[in-house]
C-alpha positions as a Markdown table, in Angstrom:
| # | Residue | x | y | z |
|---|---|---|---|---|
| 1 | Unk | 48.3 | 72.1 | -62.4 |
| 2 | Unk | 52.1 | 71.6 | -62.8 |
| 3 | Unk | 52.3 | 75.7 | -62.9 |
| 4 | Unk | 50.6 | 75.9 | -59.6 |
| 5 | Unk | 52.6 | 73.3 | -58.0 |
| 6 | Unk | 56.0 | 75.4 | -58.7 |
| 7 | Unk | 54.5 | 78.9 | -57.5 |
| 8 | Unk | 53.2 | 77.4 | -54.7 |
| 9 | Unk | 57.0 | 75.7 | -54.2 |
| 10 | Unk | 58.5 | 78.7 | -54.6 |
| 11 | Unk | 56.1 | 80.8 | -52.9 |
| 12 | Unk | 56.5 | 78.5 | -49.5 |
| 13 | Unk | 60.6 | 78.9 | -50.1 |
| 14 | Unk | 60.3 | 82.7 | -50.2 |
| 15 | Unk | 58.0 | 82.8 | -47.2 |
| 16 | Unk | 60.2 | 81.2 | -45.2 |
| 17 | Unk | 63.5 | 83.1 | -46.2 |
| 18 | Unk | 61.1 | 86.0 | -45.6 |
| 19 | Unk | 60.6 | 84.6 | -41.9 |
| 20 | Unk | 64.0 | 83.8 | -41.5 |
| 21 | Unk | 65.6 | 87.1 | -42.5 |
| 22 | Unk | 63.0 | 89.1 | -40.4 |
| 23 | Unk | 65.0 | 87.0 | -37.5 |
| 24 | Unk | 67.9 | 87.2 | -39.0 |
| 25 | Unk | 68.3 | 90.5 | -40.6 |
| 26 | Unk | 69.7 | 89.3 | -43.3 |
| 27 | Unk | 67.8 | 89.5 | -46.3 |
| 28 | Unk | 70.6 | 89.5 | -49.1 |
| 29 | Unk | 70.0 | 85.6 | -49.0 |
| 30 | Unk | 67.3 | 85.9 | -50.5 |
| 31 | Unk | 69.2 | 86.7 | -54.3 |
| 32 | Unk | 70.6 | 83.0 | -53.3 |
| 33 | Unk | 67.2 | 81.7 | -53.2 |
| 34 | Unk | 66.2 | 82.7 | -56.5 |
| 35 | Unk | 69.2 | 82.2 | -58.4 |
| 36 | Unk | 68.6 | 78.7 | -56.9 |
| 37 | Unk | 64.9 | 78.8 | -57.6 |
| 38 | Unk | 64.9 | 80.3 | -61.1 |
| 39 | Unk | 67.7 | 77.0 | -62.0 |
| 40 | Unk | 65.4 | 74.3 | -60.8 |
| 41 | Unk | 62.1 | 75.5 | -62.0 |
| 42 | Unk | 64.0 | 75.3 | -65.5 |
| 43 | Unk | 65.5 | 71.9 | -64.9 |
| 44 | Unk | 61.9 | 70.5 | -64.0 |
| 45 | Unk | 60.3 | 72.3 | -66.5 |
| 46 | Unk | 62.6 | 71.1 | -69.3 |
| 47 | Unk | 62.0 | 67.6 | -67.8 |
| 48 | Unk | 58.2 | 67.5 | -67.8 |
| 49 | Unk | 58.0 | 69.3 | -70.7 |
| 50 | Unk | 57.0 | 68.1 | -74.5 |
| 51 | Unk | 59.0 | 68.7 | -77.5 |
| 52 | Unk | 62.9 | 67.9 | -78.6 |
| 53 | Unk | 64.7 | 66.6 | -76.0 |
| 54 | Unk | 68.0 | 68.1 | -77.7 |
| 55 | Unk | 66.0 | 71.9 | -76.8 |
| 56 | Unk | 65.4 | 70.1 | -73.3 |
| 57 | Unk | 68.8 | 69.4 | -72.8 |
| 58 | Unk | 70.2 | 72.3 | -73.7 |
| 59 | Unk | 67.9 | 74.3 | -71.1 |
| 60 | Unk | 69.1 | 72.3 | -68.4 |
| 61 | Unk | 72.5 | 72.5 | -69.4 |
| 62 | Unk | 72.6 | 76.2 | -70.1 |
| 63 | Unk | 69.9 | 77.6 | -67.3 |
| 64 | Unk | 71.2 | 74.5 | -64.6 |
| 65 | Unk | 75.1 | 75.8 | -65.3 |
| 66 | Unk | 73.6 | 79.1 | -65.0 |
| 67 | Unk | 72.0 | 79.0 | -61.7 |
| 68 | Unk | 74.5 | 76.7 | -60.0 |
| 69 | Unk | 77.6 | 79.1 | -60.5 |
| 70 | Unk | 75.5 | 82.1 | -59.4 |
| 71 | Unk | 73.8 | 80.2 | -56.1 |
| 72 | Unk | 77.2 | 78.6 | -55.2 |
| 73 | Unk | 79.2 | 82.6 | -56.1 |
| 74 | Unk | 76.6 | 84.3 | -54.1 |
| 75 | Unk | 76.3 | 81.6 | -51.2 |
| 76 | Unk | 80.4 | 81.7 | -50.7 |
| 77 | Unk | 79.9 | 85.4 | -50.7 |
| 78 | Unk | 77.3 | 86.4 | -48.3 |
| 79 | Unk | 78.8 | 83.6 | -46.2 |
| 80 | Unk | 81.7 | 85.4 | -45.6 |
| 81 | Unk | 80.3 | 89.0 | -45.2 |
| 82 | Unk | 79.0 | 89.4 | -41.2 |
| 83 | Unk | 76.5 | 92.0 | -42.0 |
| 84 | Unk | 74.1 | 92.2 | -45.0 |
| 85 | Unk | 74.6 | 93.8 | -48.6 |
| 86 | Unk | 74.2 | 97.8 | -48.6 |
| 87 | Unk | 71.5 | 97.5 | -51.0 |
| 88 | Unk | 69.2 | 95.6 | -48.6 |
| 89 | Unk | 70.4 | 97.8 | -45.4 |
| 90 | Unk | 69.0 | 100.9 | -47.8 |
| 91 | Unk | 65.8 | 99.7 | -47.9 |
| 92 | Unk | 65.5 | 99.0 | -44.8 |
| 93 | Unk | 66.7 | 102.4 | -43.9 |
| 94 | Unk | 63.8 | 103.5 | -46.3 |
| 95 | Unk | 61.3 | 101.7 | -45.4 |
| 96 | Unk | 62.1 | 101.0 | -41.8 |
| 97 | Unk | 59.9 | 97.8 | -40.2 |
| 98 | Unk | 57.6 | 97.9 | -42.2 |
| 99 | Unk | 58.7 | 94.7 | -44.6 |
């Protein structure tokens, strides 16, 4: 149960930044989201999870120091770009509005 409570968490998050960057055109916020995502859904597994709370601890301190560098690097850096990463204006080059 506690598996389909984070895919559907992350599944609603994505759908929204999905929404959002179709308004937006911004899409290169979505590597925020899951460097964000990816963070938590260790933090709260290593919380509700059984077995040595030293391994516990470690995964949140390793995979939460992880994820808050790269979501607070890549935040600060798309929030100072005006238009969105070349990689995501390729593919919508290549695939056009169909996304």
């Amino acid at each position: 149960m506690q598996l389909l409570i984070a895919f559907s968490f992350c599944l609603v998050i994505m759908i929204l930044l999905w929404i959002w960057q179709r308004r937006s055109g911004r899409a290169d916020w979505v590597d925020v989201a899951w460097a964000a995502l990816i963070g938590l859904q260790a933090i709260a597994w290593a919380i509700v999870a059984d077995g040595a709370a030293e391994k516990r601890i470690l995964v949140v301190l390793l995979a939460g120091t992880w994820s808050f560098r790269l979501t607070l690097h890549l935040a600060r850096r798309l929030a100072q770009e005006s238009s969105e990463d070349g990689r995501y204006q390729a593919m919508r080059e290549h695939f056009g509005h169909r996304q």
